[in-house]
C-alpha positions in Angstrom: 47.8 96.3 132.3 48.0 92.7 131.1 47.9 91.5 127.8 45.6 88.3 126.9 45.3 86.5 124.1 43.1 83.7 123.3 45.2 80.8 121.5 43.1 78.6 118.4 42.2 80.5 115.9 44.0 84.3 117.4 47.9 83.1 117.5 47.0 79.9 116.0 45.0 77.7 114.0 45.3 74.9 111.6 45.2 73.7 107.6 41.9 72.2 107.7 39.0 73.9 107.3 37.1 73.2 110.6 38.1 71.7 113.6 36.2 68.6 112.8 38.9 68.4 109.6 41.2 66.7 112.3 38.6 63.8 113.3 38.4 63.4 109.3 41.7 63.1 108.7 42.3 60.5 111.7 39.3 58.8 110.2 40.7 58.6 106.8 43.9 56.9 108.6 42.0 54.6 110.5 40.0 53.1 108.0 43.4 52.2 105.7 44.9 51.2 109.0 42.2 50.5 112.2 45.6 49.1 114.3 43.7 46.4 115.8 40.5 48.8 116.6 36.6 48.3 116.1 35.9 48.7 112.4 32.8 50.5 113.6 34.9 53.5 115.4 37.3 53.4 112.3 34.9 54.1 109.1 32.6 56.8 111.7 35.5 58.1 113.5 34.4 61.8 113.1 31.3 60.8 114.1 31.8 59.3 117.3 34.8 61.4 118.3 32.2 64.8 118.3 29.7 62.6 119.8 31.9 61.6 122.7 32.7 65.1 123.4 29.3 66.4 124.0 28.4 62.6 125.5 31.4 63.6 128.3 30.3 67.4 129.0 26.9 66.1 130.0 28.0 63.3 131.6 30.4 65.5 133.6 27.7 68.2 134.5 25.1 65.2 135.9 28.0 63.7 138.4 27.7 67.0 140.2 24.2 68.4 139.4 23.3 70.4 142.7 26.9 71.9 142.8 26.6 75.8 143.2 29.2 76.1 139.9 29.1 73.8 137.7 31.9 71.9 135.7 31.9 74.3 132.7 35.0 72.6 130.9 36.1 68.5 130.3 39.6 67.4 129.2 40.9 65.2 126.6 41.1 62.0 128.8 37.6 62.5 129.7 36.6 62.5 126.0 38.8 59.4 125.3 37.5 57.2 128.4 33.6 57.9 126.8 35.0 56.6 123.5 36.6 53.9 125.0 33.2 53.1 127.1 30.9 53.7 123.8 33.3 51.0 122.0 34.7 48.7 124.7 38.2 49.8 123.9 40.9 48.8 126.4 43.0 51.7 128.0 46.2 50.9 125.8 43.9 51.4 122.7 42.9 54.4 124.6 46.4 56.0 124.7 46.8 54.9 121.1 44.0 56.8 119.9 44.9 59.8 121.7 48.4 59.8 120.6 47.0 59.4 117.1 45.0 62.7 117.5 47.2 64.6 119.4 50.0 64.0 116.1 47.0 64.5 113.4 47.0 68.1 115.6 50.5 68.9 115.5 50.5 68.3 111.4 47.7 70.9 111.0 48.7 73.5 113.4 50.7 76.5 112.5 51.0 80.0 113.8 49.3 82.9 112.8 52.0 85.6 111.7 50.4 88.5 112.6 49.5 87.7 116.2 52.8 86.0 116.8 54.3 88.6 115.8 52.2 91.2 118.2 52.9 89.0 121.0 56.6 89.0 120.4 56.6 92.4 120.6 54.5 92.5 123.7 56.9 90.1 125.2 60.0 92.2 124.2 58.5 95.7 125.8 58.6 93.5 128.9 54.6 93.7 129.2 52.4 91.2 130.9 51.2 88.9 128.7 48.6 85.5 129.4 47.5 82.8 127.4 43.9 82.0 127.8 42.3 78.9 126.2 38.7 77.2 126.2 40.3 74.0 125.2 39.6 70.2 125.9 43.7 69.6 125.9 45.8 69.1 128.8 48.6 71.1 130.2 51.3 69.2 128.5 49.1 68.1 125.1 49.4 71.7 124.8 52.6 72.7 125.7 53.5 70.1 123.1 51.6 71.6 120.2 52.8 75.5 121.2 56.3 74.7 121.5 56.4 73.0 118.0 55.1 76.3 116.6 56.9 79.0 119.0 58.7 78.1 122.1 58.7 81.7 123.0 54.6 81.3 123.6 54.9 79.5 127.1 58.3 80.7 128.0 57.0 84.5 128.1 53.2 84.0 129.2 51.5 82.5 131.9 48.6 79.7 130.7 45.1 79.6 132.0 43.4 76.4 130.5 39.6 76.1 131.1 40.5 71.8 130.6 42.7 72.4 134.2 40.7 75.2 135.8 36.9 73.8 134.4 35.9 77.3 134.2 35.8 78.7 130.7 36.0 82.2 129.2 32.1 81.7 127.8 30.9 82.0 131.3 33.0 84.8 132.3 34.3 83.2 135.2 37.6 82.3 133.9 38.8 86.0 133.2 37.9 86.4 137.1 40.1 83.6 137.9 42.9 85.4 136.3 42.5 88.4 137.5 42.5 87.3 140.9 45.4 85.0 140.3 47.5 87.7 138.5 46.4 90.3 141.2 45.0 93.4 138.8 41.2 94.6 138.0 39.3 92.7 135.0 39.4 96.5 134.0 43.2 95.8 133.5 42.7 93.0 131.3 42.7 93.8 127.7 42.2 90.7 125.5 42.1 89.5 122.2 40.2 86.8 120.8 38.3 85.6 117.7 34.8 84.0 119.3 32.0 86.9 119.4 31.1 85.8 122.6 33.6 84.1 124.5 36.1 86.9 123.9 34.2 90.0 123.7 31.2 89.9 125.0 32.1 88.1 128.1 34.7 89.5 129.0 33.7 92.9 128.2 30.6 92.4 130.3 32.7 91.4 133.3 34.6 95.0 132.4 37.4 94.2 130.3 38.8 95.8 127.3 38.7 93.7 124.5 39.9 93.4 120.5 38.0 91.0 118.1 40.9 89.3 115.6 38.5 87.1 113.7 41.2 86.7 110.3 41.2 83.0 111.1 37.7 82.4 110.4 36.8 81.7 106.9 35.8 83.9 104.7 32.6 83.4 102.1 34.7 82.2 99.4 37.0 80.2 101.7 33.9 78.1 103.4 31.8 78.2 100.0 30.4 74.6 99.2 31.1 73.3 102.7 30.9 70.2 103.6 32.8 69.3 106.9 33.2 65.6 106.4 34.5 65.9 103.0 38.6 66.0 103.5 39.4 67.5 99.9 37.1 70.6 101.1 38.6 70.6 104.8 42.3 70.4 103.2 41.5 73.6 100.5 39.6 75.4 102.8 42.3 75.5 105.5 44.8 75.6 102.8 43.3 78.7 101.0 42.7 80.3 104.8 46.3 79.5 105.2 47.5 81.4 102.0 45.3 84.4 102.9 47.1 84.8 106.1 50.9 83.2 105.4 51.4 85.2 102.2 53.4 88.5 102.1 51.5 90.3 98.7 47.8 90.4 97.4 48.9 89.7 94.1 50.4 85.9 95.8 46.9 85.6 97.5 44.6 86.4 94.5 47.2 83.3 92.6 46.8 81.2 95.7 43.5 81.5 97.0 41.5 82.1 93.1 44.0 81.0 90.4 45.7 77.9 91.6 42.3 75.9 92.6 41.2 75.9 89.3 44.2 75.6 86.6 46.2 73.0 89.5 43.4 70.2 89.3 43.5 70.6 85.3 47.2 69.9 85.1 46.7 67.0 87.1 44.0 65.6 84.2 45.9 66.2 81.6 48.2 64.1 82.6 45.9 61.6 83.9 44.3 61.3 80.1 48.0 62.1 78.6 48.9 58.8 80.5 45.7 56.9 79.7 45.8 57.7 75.8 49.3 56.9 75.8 50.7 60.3 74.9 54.5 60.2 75.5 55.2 63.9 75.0 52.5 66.9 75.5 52.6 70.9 73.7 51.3 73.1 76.0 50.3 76.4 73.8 51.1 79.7 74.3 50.3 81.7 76.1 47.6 80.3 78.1 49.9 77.2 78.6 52.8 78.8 79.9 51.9 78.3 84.0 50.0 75.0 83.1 53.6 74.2 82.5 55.2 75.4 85.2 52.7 73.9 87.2 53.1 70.3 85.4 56.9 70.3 85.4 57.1 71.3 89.0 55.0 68.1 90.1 57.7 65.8 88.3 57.3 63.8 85.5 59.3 61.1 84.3 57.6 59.6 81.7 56.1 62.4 79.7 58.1 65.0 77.9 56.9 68.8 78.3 57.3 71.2 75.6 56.0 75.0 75.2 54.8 75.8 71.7 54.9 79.6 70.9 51.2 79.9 68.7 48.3 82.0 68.2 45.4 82.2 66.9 46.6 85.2 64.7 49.9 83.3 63.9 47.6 80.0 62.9 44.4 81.2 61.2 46.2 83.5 58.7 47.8 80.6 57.5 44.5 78.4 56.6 43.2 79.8 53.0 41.1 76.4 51.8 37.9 78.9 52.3 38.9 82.2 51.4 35.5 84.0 52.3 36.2 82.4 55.8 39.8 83.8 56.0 38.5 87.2 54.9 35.8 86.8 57.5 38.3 86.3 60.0 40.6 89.3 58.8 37.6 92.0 59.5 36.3 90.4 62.5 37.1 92.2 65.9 36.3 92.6 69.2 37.3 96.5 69.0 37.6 99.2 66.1 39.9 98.1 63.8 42.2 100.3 61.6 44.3 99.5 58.3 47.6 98.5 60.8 45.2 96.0 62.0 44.2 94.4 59.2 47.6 94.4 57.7 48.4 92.1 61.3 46.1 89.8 60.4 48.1 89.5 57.0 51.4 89.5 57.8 53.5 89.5 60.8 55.6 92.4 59.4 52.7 94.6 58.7 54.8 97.7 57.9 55.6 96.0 54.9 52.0 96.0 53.1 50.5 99.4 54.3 51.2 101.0 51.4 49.4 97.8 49.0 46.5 97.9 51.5 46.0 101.9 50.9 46.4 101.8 47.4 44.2 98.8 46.8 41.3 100.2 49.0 42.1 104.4 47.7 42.3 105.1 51.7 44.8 107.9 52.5 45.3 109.5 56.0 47.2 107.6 59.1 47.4 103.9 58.9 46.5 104.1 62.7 42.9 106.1 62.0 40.1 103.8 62.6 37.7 102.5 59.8 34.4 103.5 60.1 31.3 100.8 59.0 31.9 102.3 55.2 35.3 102.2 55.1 35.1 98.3 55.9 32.2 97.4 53.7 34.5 98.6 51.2 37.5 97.1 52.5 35.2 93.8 52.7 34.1 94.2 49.1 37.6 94.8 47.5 39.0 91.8 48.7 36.8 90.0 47.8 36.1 91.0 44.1 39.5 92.5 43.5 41.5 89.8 42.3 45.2 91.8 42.8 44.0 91.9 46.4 43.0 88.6 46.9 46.5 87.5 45.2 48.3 89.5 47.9 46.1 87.9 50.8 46.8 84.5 49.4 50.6 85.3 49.1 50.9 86.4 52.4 49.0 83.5 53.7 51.3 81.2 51.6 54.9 82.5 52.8 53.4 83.2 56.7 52.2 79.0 56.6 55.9 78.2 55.1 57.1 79.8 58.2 55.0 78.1 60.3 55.5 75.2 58.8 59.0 75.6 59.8 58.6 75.7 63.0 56.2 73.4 63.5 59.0 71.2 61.8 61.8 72.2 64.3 58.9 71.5 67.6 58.2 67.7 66.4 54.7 68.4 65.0 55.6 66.7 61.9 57.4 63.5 63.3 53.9 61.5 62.3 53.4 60.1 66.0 49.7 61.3 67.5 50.1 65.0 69.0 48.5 66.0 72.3 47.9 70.0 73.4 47.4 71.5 76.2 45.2 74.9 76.4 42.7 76.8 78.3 39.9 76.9 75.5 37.5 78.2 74.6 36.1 76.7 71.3 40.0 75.3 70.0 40.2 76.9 66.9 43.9 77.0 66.7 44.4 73.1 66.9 41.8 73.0 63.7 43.9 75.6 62.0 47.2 73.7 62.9 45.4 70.7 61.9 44.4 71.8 58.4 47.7 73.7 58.0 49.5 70.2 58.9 47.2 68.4 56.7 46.9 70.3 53.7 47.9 67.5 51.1 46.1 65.1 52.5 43.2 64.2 50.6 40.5 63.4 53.2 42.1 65.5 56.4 39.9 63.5 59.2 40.3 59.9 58.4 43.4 59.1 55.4 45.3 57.1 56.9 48.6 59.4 56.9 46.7 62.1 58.2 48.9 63.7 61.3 46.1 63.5 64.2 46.0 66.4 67.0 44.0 65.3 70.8 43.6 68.6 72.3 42.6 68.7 76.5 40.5 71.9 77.5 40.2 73.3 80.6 36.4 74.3 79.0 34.9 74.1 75.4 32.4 76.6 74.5 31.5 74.7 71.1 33.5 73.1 68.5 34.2 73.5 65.0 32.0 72.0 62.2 34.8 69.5 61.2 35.4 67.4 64.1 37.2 63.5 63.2 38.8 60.9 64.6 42.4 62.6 63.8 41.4 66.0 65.6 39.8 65.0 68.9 38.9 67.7 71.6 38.3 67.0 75.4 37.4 69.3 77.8 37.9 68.9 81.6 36.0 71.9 83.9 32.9 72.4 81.3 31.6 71.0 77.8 29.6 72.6 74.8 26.3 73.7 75.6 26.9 73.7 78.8 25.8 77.2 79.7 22.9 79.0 78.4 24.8 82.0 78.1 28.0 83.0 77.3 30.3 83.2 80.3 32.2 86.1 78.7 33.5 87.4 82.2 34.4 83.8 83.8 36.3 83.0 80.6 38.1 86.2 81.1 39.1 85.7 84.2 40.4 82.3 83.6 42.9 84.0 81.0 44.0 86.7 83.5 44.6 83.7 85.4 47.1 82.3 83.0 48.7 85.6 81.7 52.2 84.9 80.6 55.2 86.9 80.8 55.5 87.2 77.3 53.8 88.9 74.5 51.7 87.2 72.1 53.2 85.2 69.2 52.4 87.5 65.9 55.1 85.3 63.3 58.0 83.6 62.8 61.7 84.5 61.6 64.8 82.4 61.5 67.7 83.5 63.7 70.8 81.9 63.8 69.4 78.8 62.3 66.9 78.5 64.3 63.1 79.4 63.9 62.0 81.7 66.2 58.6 83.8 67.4 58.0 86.9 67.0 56.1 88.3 70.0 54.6 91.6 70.8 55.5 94.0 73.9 52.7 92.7 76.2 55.0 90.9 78.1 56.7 93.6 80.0 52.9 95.0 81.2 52.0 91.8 82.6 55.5 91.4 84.6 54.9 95.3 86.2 51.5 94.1 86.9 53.2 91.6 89.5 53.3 88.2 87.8 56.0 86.6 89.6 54.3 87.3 93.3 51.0 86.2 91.5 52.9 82.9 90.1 54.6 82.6 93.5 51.2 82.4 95.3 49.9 79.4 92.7 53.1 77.6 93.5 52.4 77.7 97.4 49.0 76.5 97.1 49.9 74.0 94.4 52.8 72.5 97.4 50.7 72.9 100.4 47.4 71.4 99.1 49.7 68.1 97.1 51.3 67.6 100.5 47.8 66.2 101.6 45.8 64.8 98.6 46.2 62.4 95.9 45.9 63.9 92.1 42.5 62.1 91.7 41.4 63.8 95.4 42.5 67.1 93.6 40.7 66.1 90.7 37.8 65.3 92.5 37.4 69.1 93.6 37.1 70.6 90.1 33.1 70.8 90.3 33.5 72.8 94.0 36.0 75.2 92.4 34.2 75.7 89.6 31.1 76.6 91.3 32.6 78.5 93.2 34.3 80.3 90.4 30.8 80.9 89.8 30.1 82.1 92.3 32.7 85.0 92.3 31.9 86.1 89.0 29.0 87.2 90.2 29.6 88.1 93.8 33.0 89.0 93.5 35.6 89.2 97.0 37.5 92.6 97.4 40.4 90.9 96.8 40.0 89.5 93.7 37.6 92.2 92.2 40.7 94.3 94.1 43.7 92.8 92.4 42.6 91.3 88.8 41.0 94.8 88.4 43.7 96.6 87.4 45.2 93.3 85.3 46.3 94.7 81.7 44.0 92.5 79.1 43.0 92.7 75.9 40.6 90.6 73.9 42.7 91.1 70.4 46.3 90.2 70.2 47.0 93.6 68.1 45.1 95.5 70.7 45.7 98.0 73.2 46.2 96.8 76.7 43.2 98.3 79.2 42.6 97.8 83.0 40.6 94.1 83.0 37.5 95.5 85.4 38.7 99.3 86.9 36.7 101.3 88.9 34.5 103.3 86.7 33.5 107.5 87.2 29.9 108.2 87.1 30.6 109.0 83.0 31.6 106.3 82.2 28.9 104.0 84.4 26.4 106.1 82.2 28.2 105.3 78.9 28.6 102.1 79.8 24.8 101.8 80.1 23.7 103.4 77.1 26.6 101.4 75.0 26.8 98.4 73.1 28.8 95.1 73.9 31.9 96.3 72.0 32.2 99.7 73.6 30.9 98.6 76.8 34.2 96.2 76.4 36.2 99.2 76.3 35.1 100.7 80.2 35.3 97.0 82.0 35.9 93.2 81.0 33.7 92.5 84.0 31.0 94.4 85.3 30.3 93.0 88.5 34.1 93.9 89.4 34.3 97.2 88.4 31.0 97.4 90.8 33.2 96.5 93.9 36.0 98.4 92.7 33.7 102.1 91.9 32.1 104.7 94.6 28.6 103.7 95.9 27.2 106.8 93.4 28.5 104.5 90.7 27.0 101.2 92.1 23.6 102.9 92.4 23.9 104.0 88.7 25.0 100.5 87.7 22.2 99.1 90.1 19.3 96.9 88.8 16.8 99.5 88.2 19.0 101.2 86.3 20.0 98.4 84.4 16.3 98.0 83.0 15.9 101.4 82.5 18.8 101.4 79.5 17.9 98.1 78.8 14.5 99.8 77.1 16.5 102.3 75.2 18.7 99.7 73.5 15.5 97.5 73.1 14.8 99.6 69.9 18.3 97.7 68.1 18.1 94.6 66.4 20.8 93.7 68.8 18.3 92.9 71.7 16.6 89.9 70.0 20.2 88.3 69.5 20.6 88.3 73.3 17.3 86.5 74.3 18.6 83.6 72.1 20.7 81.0 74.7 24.2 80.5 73.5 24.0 77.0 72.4 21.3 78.1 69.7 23.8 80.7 68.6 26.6 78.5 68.3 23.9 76.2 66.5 22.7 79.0 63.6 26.6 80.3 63.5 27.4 76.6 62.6 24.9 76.0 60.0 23.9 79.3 58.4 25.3 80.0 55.0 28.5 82.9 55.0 27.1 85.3 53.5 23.9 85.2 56.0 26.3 85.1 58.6 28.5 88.0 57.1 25.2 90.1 56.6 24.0 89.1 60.4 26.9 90.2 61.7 27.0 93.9 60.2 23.6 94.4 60.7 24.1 93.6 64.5 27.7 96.0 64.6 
């Protein structure tokens, strides 16, 4: 029995996307640097390299047309020499320009672990083992590139090269010659290869046995958007195939290959605008910020500071209490069922303390924890707003929790008076308008008095902005804008924030310790950390080295439209890995709430609740539907299937709710900006 293996793309293959990746590459070299050659070959390199190849095959087939076997196979001097005749290039520029591409090969090349490591073994049993390549390359361009990856390759095996036979494996008639050479039966021969048809069905027609290893071509997410002249695409494509195979844990790939290609080309803008606006320091905000951080301090930088600034939106909006019936708005508004507990976290970071007030105020007895029911809140709703003793111990509570803000806010720099950048994910940045009116509450006119403190927030996406928007609290957003989408992308949002989990809990208050003012955080941390967010961190950290090893920031930059799109893409045709591995992510919309599986696979009880329930509940069973889909049994994905869809989609039509959904999000965000409260506050229980 011997052992064959095929070489490109089986025990080795490179960190561009497509072969042609190379010619780009070269191309991109040539044109900064054409070393005294034709300008013409330089800015069309990839061009005329792929047109020399299939110029020489033909031209080697017509010097020999009435041979009985044909020359099935050309090498890489034959390619050159029609280059050099298409562009009158002297035999010296010749050499150059293969030396050029055979070094442009040995950067991209690298082995494939898990075939390197089957053919060690192989080799180590003391089996027969060949190397069998349809390649343009020459004996020693070859033995070049294999013994930078893996000596051990041509010490242990044979080669049979179709460029020094000219037979090729996509006849047929090179696995002859090596049987014949090697002295066993093709029936003997048991290969392994990733082309369909030059390694199986060839060779299995000429009775071999044969394994398909086709891990090194890329997959639909990998190759989505391609454009094989494009060297940002080549460069992530190979670099994300690269990932997929190189990396040890599916938790590193799901960072490498679906986390880091979106949040790495956003760090690199925010410091680009941080530079241009002439921002000396930035605040990236917790929690979302926590890896744009890593990522930012890991690339380097001098001349900006980098500081992490422990808030929330619970921590900030409590604290703003210009509009009260906003801030009691905000106290009974949920993703979830809320109980007592929950409002008294929206009050106070030490909500133990006011249980007691809150159930004698309201006349509620029973367990804190119990949720309230659409009366129970109505009533809660109405009492604080009416009942001035309550609305004195809101107010209080919103005084002392700002004063500790305050503090820290203080202790961070916020109220040094120089312009203040952050740094956060999105989605509408309500917390830089609460830190904004919190740090400008004595200021008469907040947007434009000259002493007012001004905030420039950078976005990875806005969904819409608040209705007080002025020169001293700017908002940019890098991957989308407002209005953008005529829905809400509740799920891609989502995702995004799995995607920058931190390994800490939400910030909930503040308390000095030991003289200095601290956070106070909930337990989420230690959920995410079991979940695997170092591997998952690792994995962003690979792809963030390998991919700024080859491209500028602005070439990163430049790919943001192609990842996002291709984020798109996913959301709605997700990847077993990722529906696979952010599936079981702990998430939770509500900083107080309870931490459930992000999109799990779902039992056929739960596919039917899930149809015949409302966005909240539905919220409950899966954050994303379209994940749990991939994740579930096929009787589940037939339930959840498009027919089915419609069919509760007419029992729920009878709800108010359904007119609300035909409406495009931009004209909801328009009506939720310009309505009156209380016609929002009625809306919003009528649609609960």
């Amino acid at each position: 029995m011997i052992y064959s293996f095929d070489i490109f793309d089986t025990l080795i293959t490179r960190r561009v996307g497509t072969p042609r990746g190379v010619f780009v590459h070269l191309q991109r070299r040539l044109r900064a640097d054409p070393q005294g050659l034709p300008r013409e070959l330089c800015e069309h390199f990839a061009y005329e390299r792929v047109a020399a190849e299939y110029a020489a095959r033909i031209e080697a087939r017509e010097r020999h047309p009435k041979a009985t076997h044909q020359v099935e196979e050309i090498d890489f001097a034959d390619i050159h020499a029609c280059l050099g005749r298409r562009h009158g290039l002297t035999q010296a520029d010749i050499e150059r320009l293969m030396a050029l591409e055979l070094a442009a090969e040995a950067e991209f090349l690298y082995g494939v672990p898990e075939m390197l490591a089957q053919f060690r073994a192989l080799a180590e049993r003391g089996e027969r083992v060949v190397l069998i390549s349809d390649m343009y390359l020459r004996r020693q361009d070859l033995k070049r590139l294999l013994d930078g990856i893996d000596p051990l390759l041509l010490e242990a095996a044979p080669l049979y090269l179709s460029s020094e036979i000219k037979l090729n494996k996509a006849s047929g008639r090179l696995f002859e010659h090596v049987a014949e050479v090697e002295g066993v039966a093709l029936a003997e021969i048991r290969h392994i290869g990733d082309n369909p048809i030059s390694d199986i069905s060839r060779p299995r027609e000429k009775g071999c046995q044969v394994t398909l290893f086709d891990a090194c071509h890329l997959t639909p997410d990998e190759a989505f958007g391609a454009n094989e002249d494009d060297f940002g695409w080549q460069v992530s494509a190979g670099v994300l195939r690269e990932s997929r195979l190189t990396l040890d844990s599916d938790r590193a790939r799901l960072g490498a290959i679906h986390a880091a290609p979106l949040l790495l080309p956003f760090v690199h803008w925010v410091i680009d605008q941080a530079r241009t606006q002439g921002h000396d320091r930035l605040y990236f905000l917790a929690r979302d910020g926590q890896v744009l951080l890593d990522i930012a301090r890991r690339l380097g930088l001098a001349d900006l500071e980098t500081r992490y600034l422990h808030v929330s939106r619970l921590a900030c909006h409590r604290c703003v209490d210009q509009d009260y019936a906003a801030l009691v708005d905000w106290i009974l508004v949920s993703h979830r069922e809320m109980s007592l507990i929950d409002i008294a976290h929206r009050l106070s970071a030490r909500p133990e303390t006011l249980i007691e007030r809150l159930q004698a105020a309201i006349g509620l007895s029973g367990s804190p924890d119990a949720p309230l029911d659409a009366q129970a809140r109505r009533h809660l709703r109405a009492r604080l707003t009416a009942d001035p003793e309550l609305r004195s111990l809101v107010l209080e509570q919103a005084a002392l929790e700002r004063a500790r803000l305050l503090d820290y806010l203080n202790q961070e720099g916020l109220t040094d008076g120089d312009p203040i950048c952050l740094v956060d994910v999105g989605w509408s940045g309500t917390i830089q308008d609460s830190l904004h009116a919190i740090l400008n509450a004595e200021t008469p006119d907040q947007d434009d008095a000259p002493g007012a403190i001004s905030l420039h927030g950078l976005y990875w996406g806005l969904m819409g902005q608040a209705r007080a928007t002025g020169s001293s609290n700017r908002k940019t957003a890098f991957a989308f804008q407002p209005g953008q989408f005529w829905r809400d992308p509740t799920a891609l949002r989502e995702i995004v924030e799995c995607f920058t989990a931190a390994d800490h809990g939400s910030t909930l208050g503040y308390e000095p310790r030991d003289g200095v003012h601290q956070p106070i955080l909930n337990a989420e941390g230690a959920e995410i950390q079991a979940w695997g967010l170092s591997e998952f961190r690792a994995g962003i950290h690979v792809f963030a080295d390998r991919l700024g090893h080859w491209l500028s920031p602005a070439e990163i930059m430049a790919l943001m439209p192609y990842y996002f799109s291709r984020l798109e893409f996913l959301v709605e045709r997700p990847s077993m890995l990722i529906a696979r591995e952010i599936g079981d992510f702990p998430y939770s919309p509500d900083p107080t709430g309870r931490l459930l599986p992000f999109a799990p696979a779902l039992s056929l009880s739960e596919a039917l609740t899930y149809h015949l329930s409302s966005g909240t509940r539905r919220g409950a069973i899966t954050r994303w539907r379209q994940g749990s889909l991939v994740n579930s049994t096929p009787p589940v994905r037939l339930l959840m299937s498009s027919k089915a869809n419609r069919l509760s989609g007419l029992l729920r039509a009878v709800h108010p709710r359904t007119l609300v959904r035909f409406l495009p999000y931009p004209a909801l965000m328009w009506l939720k900006q310009r309505l009156p409260a209380p016609m929002l506050r009625a809306a919003r229980s009528m649609l609960r």
